[in-house]
C-alpha positions, 0 to 999 in steps of 0.5 A: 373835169368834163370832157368836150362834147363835139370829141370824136369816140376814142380820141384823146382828150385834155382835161383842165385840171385848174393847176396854176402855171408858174409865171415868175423868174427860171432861176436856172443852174446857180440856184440849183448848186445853192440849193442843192449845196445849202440842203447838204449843209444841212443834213450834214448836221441833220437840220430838218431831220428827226433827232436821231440825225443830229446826235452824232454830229452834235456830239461830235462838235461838242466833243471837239471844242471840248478841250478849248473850253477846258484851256479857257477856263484853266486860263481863267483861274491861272493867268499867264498859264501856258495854253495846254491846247495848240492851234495847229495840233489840237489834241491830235488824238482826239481830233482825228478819232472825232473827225473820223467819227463824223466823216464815216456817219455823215459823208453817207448821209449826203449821198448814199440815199439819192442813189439808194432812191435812185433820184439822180435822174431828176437831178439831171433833168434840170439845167444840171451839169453831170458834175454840179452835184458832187461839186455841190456836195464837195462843198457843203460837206467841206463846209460843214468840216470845216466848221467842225474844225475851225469853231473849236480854234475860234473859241480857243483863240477867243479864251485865250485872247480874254486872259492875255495881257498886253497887245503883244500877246493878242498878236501873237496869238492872232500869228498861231491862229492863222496857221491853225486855221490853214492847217483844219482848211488842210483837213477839211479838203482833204478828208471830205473828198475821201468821205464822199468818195467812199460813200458814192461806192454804195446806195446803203448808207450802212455799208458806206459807213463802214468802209470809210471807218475801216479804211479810217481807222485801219490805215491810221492804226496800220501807219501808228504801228509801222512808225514805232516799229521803225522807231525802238527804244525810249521815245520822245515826245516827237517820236524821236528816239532819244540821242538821235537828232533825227528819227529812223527813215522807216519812221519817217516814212510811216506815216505816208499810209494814212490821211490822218498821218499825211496830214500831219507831215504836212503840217511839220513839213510847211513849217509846223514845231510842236510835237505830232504823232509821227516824227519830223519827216525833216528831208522827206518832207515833200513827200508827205505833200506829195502823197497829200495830192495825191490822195486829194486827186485821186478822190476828185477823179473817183468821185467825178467818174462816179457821178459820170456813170451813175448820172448817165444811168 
């Protein structure tokens, strides 16, 4: 670097530093939301990361498609068997303690960090609207539920499909996929919403964590409670007392407290037949998509108001 010499004493001056400018195409604002989509996808599995990143939601996708590979196999060895696993339940239990397992660990990984190193600036100084990046980020993790939710239904279908005889049995089971599939988008949606919106409240990713598990866990525990409460006595395998053709309206009503329960009044209410954690909401039905909405909204509208605030820090 050399100074020119004809330069007057205190005057500023440019140095060449040999940088080379970039000549090619501005790809502008659609790359930026792939990019910025397609590297969230990514770290919500970790890929790119150390291996520590990738353990919990490799275990939890294991976990998940577990009891697929499990009704495969049992196929396998007893033909015509019926499946011990359903397309639209999909071992309830199991699938909503992994999911909120991997929601609470990774919804923070997407966007706890950018505002904890307070990046967000340099994302807005690009051709960036103020709400491509939450999009962006709704998306991927979308994405990313929903193929830890819809895999498991893929190999279930897939296993269950090799064992079956006859033509009529691979389209009737392509009939129970399809809403299966409808049900996990159902899921997906609705529980990457809550998660990026809880996480967006804090930069620490730990403390982001654990509101989205207590949240979770204790409206799911709170709801469980209050529906056998409601519902005493000998309980049958759809949370209906037995001799009563319809559970108790407190029962039914029980599950409108957590995500996990909405969802499966959702599922019964659109037409779903096999047992669930609570009781077919039967006249009350509405309201479980109702409240879906809402909780839905609710998170779109935190979490656009969020990233109004933060993006004009």
């Amino acid at each position: 670097m050399t100074v020119s010499d004809g330069a007057p004493a205190g005057a500023g001056v440019i140095h060449d530093l040999g940088y080379r400018h970039y000549d090619g195409p501005r790809l502008g604002r659609p790359a930026i939301i792939r990019a910025l989509y397609w590297h969230s996808l990514r770290s919500a599995f970790g890929i790119g990361r150390g291996a520590k990143a990738k353990i919990v939601p490799i275990l939890m996708f294991g976990l998940m498609c577990l009891p697929a590979i499990v009704n495969a196999v049992a196929l396998a060895q007893h033909p015509g068997q019926q499946p011990i696993v359903f397309y639209d339940t999909y071992t309830y239990r199991l699938r909503t303690l992994i999911m909120l397992i991997f929601v609470a660990a990774q919804a923070p990984e997407l966007v706890s960090r950018d505002l904890r190193s307070h990046v967000l600036p340099l994302y807005m100084s690009r051709p960036m609207r103020r709400l491509d990046y939450p999009l962006a980020k709704l998306a991927a993790f979308t994405a990313a539920c929903l193929l830890v939710l819809e895999i498991p239904l893929i190999i279930l279908y897939v296993g269950t499909i090799v064992s079956a005889s006859g033509g009529s049995a691979v389209w009737a089971q392509t009939r129970a996929l399809i809403p299966g599939m409808g049900v996990a988008a159902l899921w997906a949606v609705l529980l990457a919403a809550i998660g990026l919106m809880l996480a967006s409240l804090t930069g620490r990713r730990a403390y982001a964590t654990g509101i989205l598990a207590i949240y979770l866990f204790l409206t799911w525990t709170l709801s469980s409670i209050l529906i056998h409460i409601a519902a005493p006595g000998p309980v049958g395998p759809t949370l209906v007392p037995l001799g009563h053709a319809v559970a108790p309206l407190g029962a039914r009503l029980g599950g409108l407290i957590s995500p996990f329960t909405v969802l499966d009044g959702v599922r019964q209410w659109l037409g779903g037949t096999h047992p669930g954690p609570i009781p077919p909401p039967a006249s009350v039905g509405i309201l479980y998509g109702v409240m879906y909405l809402v909780l839905l909204g609710a998170c779109l509208a935190g979490l656009a108001a969020r990233y109004r605030k933060v993006g004009a820090a």
